[in-house]
C-alpha positions as CSV (number, residue, x, y, z in Angstrom):
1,X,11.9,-28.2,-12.2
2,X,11.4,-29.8,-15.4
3,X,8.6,-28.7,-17.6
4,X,5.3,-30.9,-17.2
5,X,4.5,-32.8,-20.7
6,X,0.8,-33.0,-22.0
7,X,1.2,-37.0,-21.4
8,X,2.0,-36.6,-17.7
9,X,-0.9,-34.1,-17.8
10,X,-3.8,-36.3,-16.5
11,X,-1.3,-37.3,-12.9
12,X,0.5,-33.6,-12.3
13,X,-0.7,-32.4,-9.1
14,X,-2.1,-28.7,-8.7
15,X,1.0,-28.0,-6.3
16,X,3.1,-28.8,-9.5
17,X,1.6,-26.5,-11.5
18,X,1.4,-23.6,-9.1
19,X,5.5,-24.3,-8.3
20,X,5.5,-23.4,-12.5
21,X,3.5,-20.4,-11.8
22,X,6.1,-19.6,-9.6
23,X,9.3,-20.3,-11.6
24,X,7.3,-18.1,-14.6
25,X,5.9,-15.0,-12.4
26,X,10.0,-14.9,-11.4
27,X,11.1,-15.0,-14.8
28,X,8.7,-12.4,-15.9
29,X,9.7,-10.1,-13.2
30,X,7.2,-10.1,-10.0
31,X,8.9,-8.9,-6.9
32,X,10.0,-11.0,-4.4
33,X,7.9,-9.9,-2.0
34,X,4.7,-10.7,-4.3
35,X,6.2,-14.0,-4.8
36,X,6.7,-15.0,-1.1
37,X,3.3,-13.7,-0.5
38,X,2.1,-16.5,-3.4
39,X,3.8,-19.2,-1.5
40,X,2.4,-18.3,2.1
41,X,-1.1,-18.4,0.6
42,X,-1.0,-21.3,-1.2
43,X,0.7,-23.4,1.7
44,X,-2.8,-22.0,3.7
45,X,-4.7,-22.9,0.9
46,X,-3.5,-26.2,0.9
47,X,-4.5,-27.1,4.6
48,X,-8.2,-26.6,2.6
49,X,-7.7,-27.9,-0.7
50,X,-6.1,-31.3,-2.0
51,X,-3.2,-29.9,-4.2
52,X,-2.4,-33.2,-4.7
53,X,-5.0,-33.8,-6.7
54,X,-4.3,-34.2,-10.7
55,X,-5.4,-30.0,-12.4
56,X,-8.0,-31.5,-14.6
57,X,-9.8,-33.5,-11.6
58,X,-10.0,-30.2,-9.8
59,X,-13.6,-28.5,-10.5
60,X,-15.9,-25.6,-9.1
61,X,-17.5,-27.9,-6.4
62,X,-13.6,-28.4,-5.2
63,X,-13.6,-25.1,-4.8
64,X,-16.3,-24.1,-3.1
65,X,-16.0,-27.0,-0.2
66,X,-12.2,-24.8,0.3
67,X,-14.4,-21.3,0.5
68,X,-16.8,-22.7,3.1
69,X,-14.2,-24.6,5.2
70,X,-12.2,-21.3,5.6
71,X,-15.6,-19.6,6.5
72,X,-16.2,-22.1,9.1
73,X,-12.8,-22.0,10.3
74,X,-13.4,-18.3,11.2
75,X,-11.0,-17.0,8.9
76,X,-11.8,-13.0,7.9
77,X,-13.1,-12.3,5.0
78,X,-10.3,-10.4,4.2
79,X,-8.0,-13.6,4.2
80,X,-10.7,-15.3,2.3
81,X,-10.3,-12.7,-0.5
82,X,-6.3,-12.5,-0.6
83,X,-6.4,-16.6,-1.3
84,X,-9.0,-16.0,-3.9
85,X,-7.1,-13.3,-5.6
86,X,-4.0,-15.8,-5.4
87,X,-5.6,-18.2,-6.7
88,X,-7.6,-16.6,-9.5
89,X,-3.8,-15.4,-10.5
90,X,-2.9,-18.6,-10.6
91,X,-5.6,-20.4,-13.0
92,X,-5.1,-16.9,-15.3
93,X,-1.5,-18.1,-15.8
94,X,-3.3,-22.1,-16.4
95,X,-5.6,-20.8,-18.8
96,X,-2.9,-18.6,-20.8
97,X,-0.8,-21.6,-21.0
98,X,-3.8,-24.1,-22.0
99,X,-3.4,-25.8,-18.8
100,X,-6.9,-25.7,-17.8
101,X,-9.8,-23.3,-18.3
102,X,-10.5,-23.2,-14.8
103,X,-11.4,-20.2,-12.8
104,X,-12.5,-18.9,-9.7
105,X,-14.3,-16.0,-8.2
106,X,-12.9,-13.4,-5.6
107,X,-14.2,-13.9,-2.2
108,X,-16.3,-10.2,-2.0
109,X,-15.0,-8.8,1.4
110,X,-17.2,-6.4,3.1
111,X,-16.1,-2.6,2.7
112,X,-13.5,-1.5,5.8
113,X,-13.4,1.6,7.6
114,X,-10.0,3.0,7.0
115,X,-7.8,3.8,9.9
116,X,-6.8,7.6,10.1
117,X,-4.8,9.7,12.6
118,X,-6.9,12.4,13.8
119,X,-5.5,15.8,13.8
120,X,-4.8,16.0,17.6
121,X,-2.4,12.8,17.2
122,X,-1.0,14.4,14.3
123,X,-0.1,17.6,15.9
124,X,1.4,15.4,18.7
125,X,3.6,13.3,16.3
126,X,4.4,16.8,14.2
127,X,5.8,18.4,17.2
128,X,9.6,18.5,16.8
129,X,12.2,16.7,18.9
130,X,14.4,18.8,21.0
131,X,17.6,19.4,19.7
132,X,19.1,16.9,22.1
133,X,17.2,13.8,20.6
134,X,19.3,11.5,19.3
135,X,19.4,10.4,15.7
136,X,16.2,7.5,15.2
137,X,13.8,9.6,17.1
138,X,14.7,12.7,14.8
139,X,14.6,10.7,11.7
140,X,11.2,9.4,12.7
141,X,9.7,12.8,13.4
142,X,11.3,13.2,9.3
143,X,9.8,10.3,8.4
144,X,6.2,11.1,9.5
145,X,6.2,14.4,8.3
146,X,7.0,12.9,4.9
147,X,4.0,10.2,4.8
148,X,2.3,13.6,5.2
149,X,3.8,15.2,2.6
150,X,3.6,12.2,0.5
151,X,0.9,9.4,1.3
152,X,3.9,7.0,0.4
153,X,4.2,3.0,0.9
154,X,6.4,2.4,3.9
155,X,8.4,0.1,1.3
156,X,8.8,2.9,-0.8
157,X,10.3,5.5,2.1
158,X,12.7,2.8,3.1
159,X,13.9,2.9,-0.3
160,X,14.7,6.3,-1.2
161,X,17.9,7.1,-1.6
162,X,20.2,10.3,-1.0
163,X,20.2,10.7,-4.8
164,X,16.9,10.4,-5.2
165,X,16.1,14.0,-3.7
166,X,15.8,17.2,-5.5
167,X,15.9,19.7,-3.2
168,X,16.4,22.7,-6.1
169,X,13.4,21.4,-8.0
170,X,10.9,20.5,-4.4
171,X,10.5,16.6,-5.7
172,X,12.0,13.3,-4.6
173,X,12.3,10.1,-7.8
174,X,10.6,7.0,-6.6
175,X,12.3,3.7,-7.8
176,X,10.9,1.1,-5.7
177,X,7.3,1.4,-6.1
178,X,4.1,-1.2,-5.8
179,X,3.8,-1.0,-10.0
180,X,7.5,-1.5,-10.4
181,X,6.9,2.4,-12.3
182,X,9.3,5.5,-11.7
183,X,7.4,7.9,-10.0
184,X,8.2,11.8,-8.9
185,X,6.5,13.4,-6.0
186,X,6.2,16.5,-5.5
187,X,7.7,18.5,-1.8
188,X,5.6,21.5,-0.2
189,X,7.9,24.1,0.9
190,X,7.8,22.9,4.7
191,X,9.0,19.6,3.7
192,X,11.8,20.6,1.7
193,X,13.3,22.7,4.9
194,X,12.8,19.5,6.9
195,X,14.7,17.4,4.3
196,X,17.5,19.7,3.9
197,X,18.2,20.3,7.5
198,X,17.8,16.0,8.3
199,X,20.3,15.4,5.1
200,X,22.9,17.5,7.0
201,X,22.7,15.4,9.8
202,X,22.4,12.3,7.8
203,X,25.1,12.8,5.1
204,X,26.4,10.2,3.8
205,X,27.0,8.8,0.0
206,X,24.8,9.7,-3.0
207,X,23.8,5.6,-3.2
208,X,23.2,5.5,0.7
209,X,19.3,5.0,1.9
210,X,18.0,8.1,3.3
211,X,16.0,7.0,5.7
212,X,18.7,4.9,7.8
213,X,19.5,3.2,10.7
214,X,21.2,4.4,13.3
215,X,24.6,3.2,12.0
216,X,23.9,4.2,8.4
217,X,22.6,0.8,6.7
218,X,19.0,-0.4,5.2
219,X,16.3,0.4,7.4
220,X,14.2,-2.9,7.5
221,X,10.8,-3.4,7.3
222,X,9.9,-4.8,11.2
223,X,12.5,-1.7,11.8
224,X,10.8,0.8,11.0
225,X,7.8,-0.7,11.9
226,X,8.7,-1.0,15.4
227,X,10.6,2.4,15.4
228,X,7.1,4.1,14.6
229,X,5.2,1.8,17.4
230,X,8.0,3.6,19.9
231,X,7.8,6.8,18.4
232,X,4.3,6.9,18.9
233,X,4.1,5.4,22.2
234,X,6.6,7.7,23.3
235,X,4.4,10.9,22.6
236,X,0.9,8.9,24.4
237,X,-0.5,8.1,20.9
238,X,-1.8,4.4,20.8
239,X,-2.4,4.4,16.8
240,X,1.0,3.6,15.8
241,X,0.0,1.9,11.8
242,X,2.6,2.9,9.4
243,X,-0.4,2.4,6.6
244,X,-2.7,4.7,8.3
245,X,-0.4,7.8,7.3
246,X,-1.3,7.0,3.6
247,X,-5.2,6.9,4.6
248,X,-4.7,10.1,6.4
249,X,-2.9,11.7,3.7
250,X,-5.7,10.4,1.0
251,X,-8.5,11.9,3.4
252,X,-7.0,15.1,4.7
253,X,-5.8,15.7,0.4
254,X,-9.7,14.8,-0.5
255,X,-11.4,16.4,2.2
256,X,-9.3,19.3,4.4
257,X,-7.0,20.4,1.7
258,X,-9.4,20.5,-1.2
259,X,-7.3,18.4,-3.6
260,X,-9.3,16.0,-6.7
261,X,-9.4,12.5,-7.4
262,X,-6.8,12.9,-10.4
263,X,-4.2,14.6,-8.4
264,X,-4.2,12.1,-5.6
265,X,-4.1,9.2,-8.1
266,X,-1.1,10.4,-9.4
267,X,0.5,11.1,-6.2
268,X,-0.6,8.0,-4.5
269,X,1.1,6.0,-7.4
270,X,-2.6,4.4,-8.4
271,X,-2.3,2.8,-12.2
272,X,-6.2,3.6,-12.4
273,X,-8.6,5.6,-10.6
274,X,-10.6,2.6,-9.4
275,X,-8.5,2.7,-6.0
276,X,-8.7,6.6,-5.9
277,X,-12.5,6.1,-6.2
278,X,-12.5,3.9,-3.7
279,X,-10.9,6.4,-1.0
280,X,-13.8,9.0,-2.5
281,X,-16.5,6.5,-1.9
282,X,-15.0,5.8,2.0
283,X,-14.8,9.7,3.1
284,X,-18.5,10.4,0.7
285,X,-19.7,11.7,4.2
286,X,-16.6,13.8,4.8
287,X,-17.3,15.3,1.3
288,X,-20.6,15.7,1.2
289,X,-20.3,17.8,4.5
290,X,-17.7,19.7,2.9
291,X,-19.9,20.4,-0.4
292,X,-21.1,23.5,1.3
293,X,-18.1,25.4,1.1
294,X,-17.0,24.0,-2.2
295,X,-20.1,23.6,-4.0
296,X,-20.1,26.4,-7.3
297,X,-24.0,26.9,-6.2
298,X,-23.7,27.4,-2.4
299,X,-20.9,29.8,-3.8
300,X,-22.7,31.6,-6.5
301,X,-25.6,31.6,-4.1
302,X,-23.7,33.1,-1.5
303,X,-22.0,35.4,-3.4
304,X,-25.8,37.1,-4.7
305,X,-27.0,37.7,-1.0
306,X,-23.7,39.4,0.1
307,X,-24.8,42.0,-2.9
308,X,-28.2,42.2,-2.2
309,X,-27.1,43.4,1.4
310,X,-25.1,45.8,-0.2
């Protein structure tokens, strides 16, 4: 698409511009994925909003009448803040390239509860296969027990290749991440006997996905969502969200095992803590109940009347 010109400027419809939002955000490197997710919003946006009208002509009050009509609609609030966010993306790019100085605010969605496993599903899923299982239920036993390990996106796991595992040194390199960073993970010692035993089965080439299917090729994403809906199923557990692994992990790290904010940050892949503080504030009863046993003064405290009985 050819570039718009400053004398077109005053009839260039919105839906123009945002298709040159696109065409740059590619160039500069967004994932696909990101991109696609640009275009699904901004086709629902446009059932709300007139993208035909010229950028200057749209205003505040345009915007507003769009966040109303998606409230009455029904839509959730958390819909109402991913077209926001898409949006306020969008008139960033405008007002970096003089376009408009336009802006909007994020649609505030009220805090969630975050789905967990509890720890009787977990020691249902954890159980190992018999030996006799064939190859996708075995690799999604594998694949469970590393969310565990890891608190990993599911986009990541599907990612991981053969090469990527260090066995000798307990870490795995993560190339396809949310950031579009490198990062290494670390693998407990229970995890790296579960990998080494599952990599004899699976074998294959250095370049080959670890976590395949069941004839060796790229595990997709509806693939392995539905092979963990089965799995699940299979073994009388009705939570079957891939997600709700990496909540588990973030909870049972923060509040069962101990672990700090800084720690998880870096495990979970978080560029800053604000998302790490988020996953604090949402288990804050979880750790104050724990502050008991971890607090230096209920130690310290403890610690004096077991001398004074002595």
């Amino acid at each position: 698409m050819a570039r718009i010109s400053m004398r077109n400027i005053q009839k260039s419809p919105v839906s123009e511009y945002f298709d040159l939002f696109l065409s740059s955000a590619a160039a500069r490197g967004v994932k696909d994925k990101t991109l696609s997710t640009y275009k699904q919003h901004f086709h629902s946006i446009s059932k709300r909003l007139d993208v035909t009208l010229p950028l200057n002509r749209l205003n505040t009050a345009e915007l507003d009448k769009m966040v109303l009509s998606m409230r009455e609609e029904g839509l959730s609030a958390s819909s109402i803040n991913s077209y926001t966010r898409t949006l306020k993306v969008f008139f960033s790019w405008c007002n970096e390239e003089g376009h408009t100085d336009l802006n909007i605010k994020i649609f505030k969605a009220p805090e969630t509860v975050k789905e967990v496993y509890t720890d009787e599903e977990l020691l249902i899923l954890l159980k190992k296969p018999e030996a006799n299982c064939n190859f996708c239920e075995y690799r999604n036993w594998v694949i469970i027990n590393f969310l565990l390990n890891s608190g990993c996106r599911a986009a990541t796991v599907r990612n991981i290749q053969n090469q990527d595992v260090d066995l000798s040194r307990k870490q795995i390199v993560l190339r396809h991440t949310k950031n579009g960073k490198v990062q290494v993970i670390p693998l407990c010692s229970a995890m790296v006997s579960i990998l080494r035993d599952y990599m004899e089965v699976r074998s294959g080439s250095s370049s080959d996905y670890l976590f395949c299917n069941e004839f060796g090729g790229f595990l997709t994403e509806n693939a392995l969502r539905l092979a963990i809906v089965k799995y699940n199923t299979s073994r009388g557990v009705e939570r079957t969200s891939i997600h709700a692994f990496r909540h588990t992990f973030a909870r049972k790290y923060l509040v069962d095992c101990g672990g700090d904010a800084f720690s998880l940050q870096r495990l979970m892949g978080h560029s800053t803590l604000k998302m790490t503080r988020h996953y604090c504030n949402l288990f804050n009863d979880d750790i104050i109940e724990n502050h008991e046993q971890h607090s230096p003064l209920a130690q310290l405290t403890r610690s004096k009347r077991q001398t004074i009985k002595k």
